[in-house]
ROKEKOL-347799 format. One record per residue (C-alpha): x, z, y; chain; residue in one letter. Coordinates in steps of 0.25 Angstrom, whole numbers. Example, Ala and Ser with C-alpha at 12.3 -4.5 7.8 and 13.67 -1.06 7.14 Angstrom:
REM residues 2
> 49:31:-18:A:A
> 55:29:-4:A:S
END
This chain:
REM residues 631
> 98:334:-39:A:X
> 97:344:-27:A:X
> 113:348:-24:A:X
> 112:357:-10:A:X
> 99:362:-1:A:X
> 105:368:13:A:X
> 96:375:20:A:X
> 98:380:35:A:X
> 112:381:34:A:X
> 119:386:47:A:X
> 136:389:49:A:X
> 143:391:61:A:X
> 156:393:66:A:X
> 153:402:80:A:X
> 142:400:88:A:X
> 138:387:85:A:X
> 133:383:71:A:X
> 138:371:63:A:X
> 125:369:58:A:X
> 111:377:60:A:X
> 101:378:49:A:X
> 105:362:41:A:X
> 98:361:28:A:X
> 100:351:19:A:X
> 100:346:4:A:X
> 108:338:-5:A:X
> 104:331:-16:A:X
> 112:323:-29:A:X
> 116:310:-25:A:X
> 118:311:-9:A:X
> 126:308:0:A:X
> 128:314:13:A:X
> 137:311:26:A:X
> 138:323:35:A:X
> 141:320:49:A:X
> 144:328:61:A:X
> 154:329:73:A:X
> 167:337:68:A:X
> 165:354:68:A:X
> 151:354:67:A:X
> 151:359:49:A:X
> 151:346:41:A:X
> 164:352:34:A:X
> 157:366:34:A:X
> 145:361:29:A:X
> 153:355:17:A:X
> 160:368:14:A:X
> 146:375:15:A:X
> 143:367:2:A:X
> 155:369:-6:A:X
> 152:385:-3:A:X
> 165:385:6:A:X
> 158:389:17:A:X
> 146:397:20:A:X
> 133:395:29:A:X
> 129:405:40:A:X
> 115:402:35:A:X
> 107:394:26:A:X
> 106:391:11:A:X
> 112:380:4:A:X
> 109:379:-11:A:X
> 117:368:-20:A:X
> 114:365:-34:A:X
> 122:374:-45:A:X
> 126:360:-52:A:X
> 132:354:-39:A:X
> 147:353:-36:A:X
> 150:354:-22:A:X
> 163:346:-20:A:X
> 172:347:-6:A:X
> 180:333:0:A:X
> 186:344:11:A:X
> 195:339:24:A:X
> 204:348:20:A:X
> 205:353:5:A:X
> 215:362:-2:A:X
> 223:359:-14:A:X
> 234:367:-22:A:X
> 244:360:-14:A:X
> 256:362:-22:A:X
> 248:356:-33:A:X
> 249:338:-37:A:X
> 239:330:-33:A:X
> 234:329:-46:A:X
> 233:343:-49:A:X
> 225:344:-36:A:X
> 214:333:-40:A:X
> 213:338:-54:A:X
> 212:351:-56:A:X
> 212:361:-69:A:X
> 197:365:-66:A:X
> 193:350:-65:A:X
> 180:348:-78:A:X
> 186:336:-80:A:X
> 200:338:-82:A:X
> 195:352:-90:A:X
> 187:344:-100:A:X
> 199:332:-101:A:X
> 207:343:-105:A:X
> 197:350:-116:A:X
> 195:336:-121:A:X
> 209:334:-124:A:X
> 212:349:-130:A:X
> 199:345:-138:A:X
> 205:332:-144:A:X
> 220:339:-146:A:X
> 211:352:-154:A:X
> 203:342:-164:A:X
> 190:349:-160:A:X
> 180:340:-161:A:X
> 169:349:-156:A:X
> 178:353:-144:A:X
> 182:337:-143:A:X
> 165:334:-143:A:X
> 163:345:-130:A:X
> 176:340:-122:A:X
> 169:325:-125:A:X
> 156:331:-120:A:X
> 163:337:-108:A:X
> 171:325:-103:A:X
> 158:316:-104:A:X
> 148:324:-96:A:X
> 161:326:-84:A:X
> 163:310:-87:A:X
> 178:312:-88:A:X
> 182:300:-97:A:X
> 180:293:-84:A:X
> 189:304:-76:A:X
> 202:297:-78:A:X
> 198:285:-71:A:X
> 190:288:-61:A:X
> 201:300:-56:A:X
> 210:286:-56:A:X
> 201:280:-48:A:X
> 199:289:-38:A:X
> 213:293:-36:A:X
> 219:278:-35:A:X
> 207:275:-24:A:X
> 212:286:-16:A:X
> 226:283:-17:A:X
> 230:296:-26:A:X
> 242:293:-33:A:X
> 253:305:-32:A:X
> 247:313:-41:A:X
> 258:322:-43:A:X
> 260:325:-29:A:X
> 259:339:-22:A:X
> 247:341:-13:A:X
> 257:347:-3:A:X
> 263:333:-3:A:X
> 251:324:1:A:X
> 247:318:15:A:X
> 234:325:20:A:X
> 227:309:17:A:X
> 232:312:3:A:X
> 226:325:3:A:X
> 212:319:6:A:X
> 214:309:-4:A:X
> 218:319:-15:A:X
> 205:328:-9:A:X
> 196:316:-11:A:X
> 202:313:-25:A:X
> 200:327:-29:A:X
> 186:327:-26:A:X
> 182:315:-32:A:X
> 187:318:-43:A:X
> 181:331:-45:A:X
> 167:325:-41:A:X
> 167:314:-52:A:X
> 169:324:-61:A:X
> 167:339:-59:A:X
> 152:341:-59:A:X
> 140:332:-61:A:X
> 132:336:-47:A:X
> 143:337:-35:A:X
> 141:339:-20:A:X
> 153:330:-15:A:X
> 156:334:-2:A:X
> 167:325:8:A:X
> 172:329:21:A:X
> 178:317:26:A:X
> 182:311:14:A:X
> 187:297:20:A:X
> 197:304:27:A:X
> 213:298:25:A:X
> 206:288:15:A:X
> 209:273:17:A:X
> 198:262:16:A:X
> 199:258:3:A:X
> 199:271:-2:A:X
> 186:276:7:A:X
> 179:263:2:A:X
> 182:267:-12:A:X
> 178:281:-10:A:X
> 164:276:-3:A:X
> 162:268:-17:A:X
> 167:280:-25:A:X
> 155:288:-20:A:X
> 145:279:-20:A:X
> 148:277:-34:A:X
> 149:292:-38:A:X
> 136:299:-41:A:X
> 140:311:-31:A:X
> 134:318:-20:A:X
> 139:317:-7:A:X
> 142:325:7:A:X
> 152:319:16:A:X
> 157:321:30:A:X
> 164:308:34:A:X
> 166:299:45:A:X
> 167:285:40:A:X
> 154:281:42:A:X
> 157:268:31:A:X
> 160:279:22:A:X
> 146:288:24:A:X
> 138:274:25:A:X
> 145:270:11:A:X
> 143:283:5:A:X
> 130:292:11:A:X
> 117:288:12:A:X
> 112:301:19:A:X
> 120:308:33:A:X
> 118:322:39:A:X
> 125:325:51:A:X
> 127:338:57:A:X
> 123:340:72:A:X
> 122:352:83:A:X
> 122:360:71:A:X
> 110:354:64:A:X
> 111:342:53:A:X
> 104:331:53:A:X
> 100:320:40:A:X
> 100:305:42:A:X
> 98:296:28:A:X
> 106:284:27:A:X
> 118:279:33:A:X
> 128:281:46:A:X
> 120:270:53:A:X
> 107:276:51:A:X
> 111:289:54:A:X
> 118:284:69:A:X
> 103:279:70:A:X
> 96:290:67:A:X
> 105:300:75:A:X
> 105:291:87:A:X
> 89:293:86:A:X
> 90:308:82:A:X
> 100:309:95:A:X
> 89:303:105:A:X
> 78:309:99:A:X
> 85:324:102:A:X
> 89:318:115:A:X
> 75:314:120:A:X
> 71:329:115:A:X
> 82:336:123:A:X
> 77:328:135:A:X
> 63:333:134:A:X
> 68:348:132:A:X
> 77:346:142:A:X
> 64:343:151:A:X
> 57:354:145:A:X
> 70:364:147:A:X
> 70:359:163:A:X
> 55:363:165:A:X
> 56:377:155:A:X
> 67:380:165:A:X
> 60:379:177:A:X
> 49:389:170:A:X
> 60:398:166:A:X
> 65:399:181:A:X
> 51:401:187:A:X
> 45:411:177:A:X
> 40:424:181:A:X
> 50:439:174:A:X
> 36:441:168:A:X
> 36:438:153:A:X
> 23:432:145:A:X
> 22:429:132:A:X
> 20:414:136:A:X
> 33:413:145:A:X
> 41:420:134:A:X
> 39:409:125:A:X
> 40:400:134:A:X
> 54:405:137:A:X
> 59:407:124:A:X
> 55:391:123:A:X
> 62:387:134:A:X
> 75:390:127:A:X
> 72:382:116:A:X
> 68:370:126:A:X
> 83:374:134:A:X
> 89:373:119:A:X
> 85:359:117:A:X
> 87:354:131:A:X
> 101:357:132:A:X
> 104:352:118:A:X
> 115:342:117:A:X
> 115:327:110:A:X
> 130:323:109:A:X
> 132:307:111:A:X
> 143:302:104:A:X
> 141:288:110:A:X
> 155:289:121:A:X
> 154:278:130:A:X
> 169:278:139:A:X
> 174:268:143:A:X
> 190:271:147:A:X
> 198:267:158:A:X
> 210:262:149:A:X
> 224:255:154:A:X
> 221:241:154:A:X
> 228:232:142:A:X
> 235:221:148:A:X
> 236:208:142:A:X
> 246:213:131:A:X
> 241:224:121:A:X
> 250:224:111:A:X
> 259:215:102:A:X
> 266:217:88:A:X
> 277:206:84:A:X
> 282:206:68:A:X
> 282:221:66:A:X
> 289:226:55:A:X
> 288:242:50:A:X
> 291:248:36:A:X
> 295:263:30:A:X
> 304:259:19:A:X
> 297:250:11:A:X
> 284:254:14:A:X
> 281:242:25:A:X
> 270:244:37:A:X
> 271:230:44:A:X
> 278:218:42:A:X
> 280:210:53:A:X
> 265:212:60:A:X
> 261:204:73:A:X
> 251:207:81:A:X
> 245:205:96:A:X
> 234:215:101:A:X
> 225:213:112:A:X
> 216:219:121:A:X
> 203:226:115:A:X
> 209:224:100:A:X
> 201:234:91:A:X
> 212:234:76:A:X
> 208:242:64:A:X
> 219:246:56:A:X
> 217:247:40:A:X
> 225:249:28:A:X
> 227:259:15:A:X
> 236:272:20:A:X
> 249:270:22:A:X
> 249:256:25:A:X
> 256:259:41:A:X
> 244:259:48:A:X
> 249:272:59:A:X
> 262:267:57:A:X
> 258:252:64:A:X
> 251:260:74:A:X
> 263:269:77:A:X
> 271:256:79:A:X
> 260:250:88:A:X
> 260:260:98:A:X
> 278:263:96:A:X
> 277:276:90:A:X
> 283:269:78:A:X
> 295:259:78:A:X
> 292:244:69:A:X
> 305:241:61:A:X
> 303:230:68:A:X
> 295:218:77:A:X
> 290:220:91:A:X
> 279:228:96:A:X
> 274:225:111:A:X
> 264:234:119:A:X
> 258:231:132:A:X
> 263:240:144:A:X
> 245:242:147:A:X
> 244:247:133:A:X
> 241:261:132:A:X
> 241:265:117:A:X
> 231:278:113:A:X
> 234:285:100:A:X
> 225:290:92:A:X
> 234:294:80:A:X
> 233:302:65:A:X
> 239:313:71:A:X
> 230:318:79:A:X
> 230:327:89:A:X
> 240:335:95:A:X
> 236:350:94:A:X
> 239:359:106:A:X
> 234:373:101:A:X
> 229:379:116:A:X
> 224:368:123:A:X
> 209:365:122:A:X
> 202:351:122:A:X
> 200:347:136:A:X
> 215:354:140:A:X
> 221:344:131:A:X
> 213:332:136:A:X
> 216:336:149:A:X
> 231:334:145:A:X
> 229:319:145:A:X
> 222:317:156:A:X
> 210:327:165:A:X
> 201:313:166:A:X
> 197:299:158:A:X
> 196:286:166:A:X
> 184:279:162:A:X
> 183:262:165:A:X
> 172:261:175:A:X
> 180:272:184:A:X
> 177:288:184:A:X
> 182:296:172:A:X
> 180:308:163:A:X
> 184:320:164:A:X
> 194:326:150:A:X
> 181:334:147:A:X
> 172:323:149:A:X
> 180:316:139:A:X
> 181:325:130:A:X
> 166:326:131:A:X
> 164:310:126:A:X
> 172:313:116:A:X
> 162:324:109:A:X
> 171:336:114:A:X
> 161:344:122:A:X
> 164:355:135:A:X
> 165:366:123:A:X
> 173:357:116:A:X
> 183:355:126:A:X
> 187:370:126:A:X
> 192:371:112:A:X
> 204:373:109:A:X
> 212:360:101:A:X
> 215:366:89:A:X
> 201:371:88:A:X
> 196:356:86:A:X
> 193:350:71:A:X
> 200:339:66:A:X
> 189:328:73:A:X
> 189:336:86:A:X
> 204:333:87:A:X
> 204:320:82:A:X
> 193:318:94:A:X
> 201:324:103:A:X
> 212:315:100:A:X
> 205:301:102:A:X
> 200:307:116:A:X
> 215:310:120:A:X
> 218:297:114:A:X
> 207:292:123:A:X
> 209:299:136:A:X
> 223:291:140:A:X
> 216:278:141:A:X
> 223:270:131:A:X
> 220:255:129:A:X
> 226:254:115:A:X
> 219:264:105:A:X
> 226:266:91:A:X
> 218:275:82:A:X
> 223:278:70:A:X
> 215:285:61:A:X
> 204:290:73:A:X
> 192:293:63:A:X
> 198:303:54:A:X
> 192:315:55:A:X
> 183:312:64:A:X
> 168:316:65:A:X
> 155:303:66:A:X
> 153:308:80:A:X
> 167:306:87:A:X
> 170:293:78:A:X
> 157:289:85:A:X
> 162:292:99:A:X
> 177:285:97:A:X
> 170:272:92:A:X
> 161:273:102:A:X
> 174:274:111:A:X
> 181:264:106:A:X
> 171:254:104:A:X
> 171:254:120:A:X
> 187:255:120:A:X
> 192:243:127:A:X
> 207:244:124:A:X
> 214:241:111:A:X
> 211:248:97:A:X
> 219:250:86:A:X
> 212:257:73:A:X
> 218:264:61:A:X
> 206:268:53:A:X
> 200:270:38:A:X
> 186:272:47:A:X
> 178:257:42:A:X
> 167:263:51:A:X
> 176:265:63:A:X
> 184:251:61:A:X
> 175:244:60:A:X
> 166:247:73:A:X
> 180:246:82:A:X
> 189:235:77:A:X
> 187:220:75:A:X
> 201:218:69:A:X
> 211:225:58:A:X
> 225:225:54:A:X
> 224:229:39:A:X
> 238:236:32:A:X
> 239:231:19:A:X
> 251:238:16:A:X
> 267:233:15:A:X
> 267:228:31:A:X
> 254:218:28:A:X
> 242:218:39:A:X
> 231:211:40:A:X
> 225:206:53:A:X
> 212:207:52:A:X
> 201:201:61:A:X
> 187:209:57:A:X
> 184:225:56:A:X
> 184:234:43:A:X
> 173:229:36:A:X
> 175:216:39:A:X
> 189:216:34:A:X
> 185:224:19:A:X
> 173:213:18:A:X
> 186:202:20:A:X
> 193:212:11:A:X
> 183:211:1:A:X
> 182:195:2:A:X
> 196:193:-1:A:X
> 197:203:-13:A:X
> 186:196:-19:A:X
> 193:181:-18:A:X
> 205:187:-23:A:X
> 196:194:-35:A:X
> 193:179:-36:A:X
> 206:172:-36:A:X
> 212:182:-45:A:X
> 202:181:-55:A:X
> 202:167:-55:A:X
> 215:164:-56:A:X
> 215:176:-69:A:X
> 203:168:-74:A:X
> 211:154:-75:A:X
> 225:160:-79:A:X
> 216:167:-91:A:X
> 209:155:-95:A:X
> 223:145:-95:A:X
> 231:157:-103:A:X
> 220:158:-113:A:X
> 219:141:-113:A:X
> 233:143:-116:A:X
> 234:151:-124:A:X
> 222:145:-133:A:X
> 232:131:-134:A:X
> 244:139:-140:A:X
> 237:149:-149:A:X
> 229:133:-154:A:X
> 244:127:-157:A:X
> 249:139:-164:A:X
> 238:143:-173:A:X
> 240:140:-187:A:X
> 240:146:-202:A:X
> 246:161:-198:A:X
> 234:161:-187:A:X
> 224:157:-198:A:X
> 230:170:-207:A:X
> 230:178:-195:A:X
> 216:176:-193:A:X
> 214:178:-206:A:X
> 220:190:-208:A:X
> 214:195:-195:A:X
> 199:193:-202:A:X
> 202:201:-212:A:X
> 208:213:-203:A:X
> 195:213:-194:A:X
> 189:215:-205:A:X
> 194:228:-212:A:X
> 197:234:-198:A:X
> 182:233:-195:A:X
> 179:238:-209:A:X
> 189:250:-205:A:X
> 182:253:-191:A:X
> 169:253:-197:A:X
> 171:264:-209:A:X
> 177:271:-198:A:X
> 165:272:-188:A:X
> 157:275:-197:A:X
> 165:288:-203:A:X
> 166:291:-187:A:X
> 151:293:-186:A:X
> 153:304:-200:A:X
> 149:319:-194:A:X
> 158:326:-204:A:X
> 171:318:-201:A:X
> 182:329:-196:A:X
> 186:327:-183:A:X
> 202:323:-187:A:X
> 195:311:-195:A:X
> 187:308:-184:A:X
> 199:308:-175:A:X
> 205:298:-184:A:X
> 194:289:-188:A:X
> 192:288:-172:A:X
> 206:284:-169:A:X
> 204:272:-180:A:X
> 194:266:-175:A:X
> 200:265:-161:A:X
> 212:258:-168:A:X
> 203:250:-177:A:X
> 195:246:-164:A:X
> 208:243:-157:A:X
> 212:233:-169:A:X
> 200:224:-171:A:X
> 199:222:-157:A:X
> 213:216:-158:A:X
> 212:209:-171:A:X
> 198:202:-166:A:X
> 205:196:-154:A:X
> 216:190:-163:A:X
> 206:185:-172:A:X
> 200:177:-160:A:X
> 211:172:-155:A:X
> 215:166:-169:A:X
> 201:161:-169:A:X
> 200:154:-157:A:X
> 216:148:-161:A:X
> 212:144:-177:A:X
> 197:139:-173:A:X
> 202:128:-162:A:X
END
């Protein structure tokens, strides 16, 4: 089924278009990341297709069966409302044909009991329970009764999220899902069990997101929105880096021969006579088209620096029986640990667990309760916290670069300049001039790991650095970072991101217990897996043995006690088997009579279930005396 045709679409925001003339079409089953650098439209694009904005130009057409559904960044709820009034509301099908069902069943009616049958089978809503239970306890939703005003914004997203899915399994055969950032303040476990969730679900898919685990798992088709123009690759993140990277140096060897081109029509234009023919007309209004291409820019998102950092002297770092709790809720319990130089640690662990808290310790923005903490005096920590960065309304980009420092040292001797700097870091000249609060979210986070960056550190914590982040810049910090040869120190739900910059892990399981791992992320989940599966093993085996000795047991007692009142038992039993089957059979057959009223019907119904209930609990004790008699 065809759900959307776009066709020459165009929006702009001043002078320079989001996107110029994209056309597109969806079709039932897809799934689509969208890509781009942050303040380009990816979020305007999606609001475009709920209706929520408008193009400047263009047509877009969606099917009249298809419901388009938002995951937005930032959604309203009726915040004084719980947390379940927010998830289930009074328009939801679902909950409006649970409820007729039940008014049906309390009037009698059994034409209206038939239609309220009829309704909740085509929505599937036998299944609703379930399936809401599953998706709530996946994503960790369990104050139901909680103001919205209450909630952290992680638990806002969650609750967003829940929302959504929700409504998508059972709102409206044909729906549009689309996701803006979805994975956002999730943990891994519950990522992973989204990616299965929509793998399984038959839904249609548009999603903007930076795990690139996530879209791999997910979509099977990427679009990525570029100098105002969109362009299609099929298949995965991998093959789209390829196909880009070919796209980039095809348009590079184009601009290169217009920029010989520009260089000769120029020389014309300089030469050529006041006198206007029809020949050198044309020819002039060709040589702007030739000057248009020639000073086209390719951004290259490959950052190749390599910082002149303090050097680390032969003690990094050392942590000695650490203790820290709040209350009863314990973060560590008595952790050791020696770093050393180039140590590249990933952090992981469910929400909550003490992650920051550790890291705040580390660094003695925190206290321990107790143990030792010794830094050496060459280690200069850098900061890249979930906080963010500090807003100063009047000051533009490159003033407040400048406030750290007017130039970067580089290793091999020379330096950068702050705007330099800031142009490695995908902030070009115009760029530079705008004011801080004018940024988005992305730009600031940008901003941020460049300030981070700019005093020379040699012991880089990161907490959290991929949120909100567009492909491009993740692109540019790894890319960094791979090259960075000081210490590292990770805080991330990003699998992608781990897994290309550490080689070890401290996992937080909870109630003070870490893990010292030895391996990146996917390494650890395979060792995960392994080791949930030998305990699936173990567990089962030992069931298995414990079943078979209590039934043994059990079989030598019932063979010493059986005598004449288990012989009359059985007896007796034979004959009950007997008239209740006679019993359930008379009344399945009255069941299948047209002209039964409804109030019999109701009655003869609830019988059988009893009738049903009670052979099945009379044949099993006919076997047990059985097997007790017959030995």
């Amino acid at each position: 089924m065809h759900y959307v045709s776009a066709e020459g679409l165009t929006k702009s925001f001043g002078i320079t278009p989001l996107f110029d003339s994209i056309s597109f079409n969806i079709n039932e089953g897809d799934k689509i990341a969208l890509v781009a650098r942050n303040g380009v439209g990816k979020s305007t694009l999606l609001r475009i297709l709920t209706g929520k904005e408008i193009p400047d130009e263009g047509k877009l057409h969606i099917h009249k069966d298809v419901t388009v559904a938002l995951l937005e960044q930032e959604p309203q709820f009726e915040e004084e409302k719980t947390v379940l009034e927010n998830i289930f509301h009074s328009t939801h099908p679902v909950m409006q044909a649970t409820r007729q069902y039940e008014s049906a069943v309390d009037s009698g009616n059994s034409e209206a009991i038939m239609k309220a049958m009829t309704k909740m089978d085509e929505l599937n809503a036998w299944k609703f329970d379930a399936k809401v239970k599953e998706i709530l306890g996946r994503l960790n939703i369990h104050h139901l009764q909680s103001k919205m005003n209450e909630l952290s914004g992680g638990q806002r997203k969650r609750v967003t999220l829940a929302k959504t899915l929700v409504d998508i399994g059972f709102e409206h055969k044909h729906t549009l899902l689309l996701m803006d950032e979805p994975t956002n303040h999730l943990d891994v476990e519950m990522i992973e069990w989204l990616e299965h969730y929509l793998n399984q679900e038959n839904v249609t898919l548009l999603l903007v997101s930076h795990d690139r685990y996530f879209l791999d798992a997910v979509c099977d088709e990427i679009w990525e929105l570029e100098r105002s123009h969109m362009y299609v690759y099929k298949g995965d993140y991998e093959n789209y880096l390829e196909k880009k990277a070919a796209r980039i140096e095809s348009e590079q060897a184009s601009i290169g021969k217009a920029r010989n081109e520009y260089r000769k029509e120029l020389e014309w234009m300089r030469k050529q006579p006041r006198a206007r023919t029809t020949k050198s007309k044309s020819r002039q209004d060709n040589f702007y088209e030739v000057e248009a291409r020639a000073k086209q820019k390719i951004v290259d998102d490959r950052v190749q620096l390599q910082v002149k950092m303090t050097r680390l002297g032969g003690k990094v770092a050392e942590i000695k029986k650490v203790y820290k709790s709040y209350g009863e809720k314990i973060i560590l319990k008595g952790f050791s640990y020696t770093f050393t130089k180039g140590e590249r640690i990933g952090i992981i662990g469910k929400n909550g667990v003490g992650k920051s808290t550790f890291l705040n310790i580390l660094q003695g923005i925190e206290p321990a309760d107790s143990g030792k903490i010794n830094i050496g005096e060459t280690v200069v920590f850098g900061n890249f916290s979930q906080q963010g960065l500090e807003v100063k309304d009047n000051m533009r980009v490159i003033e407040y670069v400048k406030t750290f420092a007017e130039n970067f040292p580089l290793a091999k001797g020379g330096s950068l300049s702050a705007a330099q700097f800031l142009e490695l870091f995908l902030f070009p000249p115009e760029k530079q001039f705008t004011y801080l609060n004018s940024l988005s979210g992305g730009e600031k986070k940008r901003l941020q790991l460049l300030t981070v960056l700019f005093r020379n550190p040699n012991f880089l914590i990161l907490d959290e650095p991929t949120n909100d982040l567009d492909l491009p810049t993740l692109g540019v910090m790894e890319n960094f970072l791979q090259e960075y040869q000081g210490c590292i120190l990770i805080v991330s739900h990003d699998r992608y991101f781990m897994d290309r910059l550490v080689d070890h892990l401290f996992v937080f399981n909870g109630e003070g217990d870490i893990k010292d791992f030895s391996g990146n992320y996917s390494q650890y989940r395979i060792w995960q897996k392994e080791q949930d599966t030998k305990s699936s093993e173990r567990v089962s085996t030992k069931s298995s043995v414990k079943i078979h000795e209590e039934a043994f047991a059990k079989k030598d007692s019932d063979r010493k006690k059986a005598g004449f009142k288990e012989k009359r038992e059985l007896e007796l039993l034979q004959k009950e088997i007997a008239e209740l089957g006679n019993e359930k059979t008379v009344l399945e057959e009255k069941l299948s009579d047209t002209k039964i009223p409804f109030e019999e019907l109701n009655e003869v119904s609830k019988r059988i279930a009893q009738l049903s209930g009670l052979l099945d609990e009379k044949e099993l004790r006919w076997l047990e005396l059985s097997e007790m008699i017959g030995e």
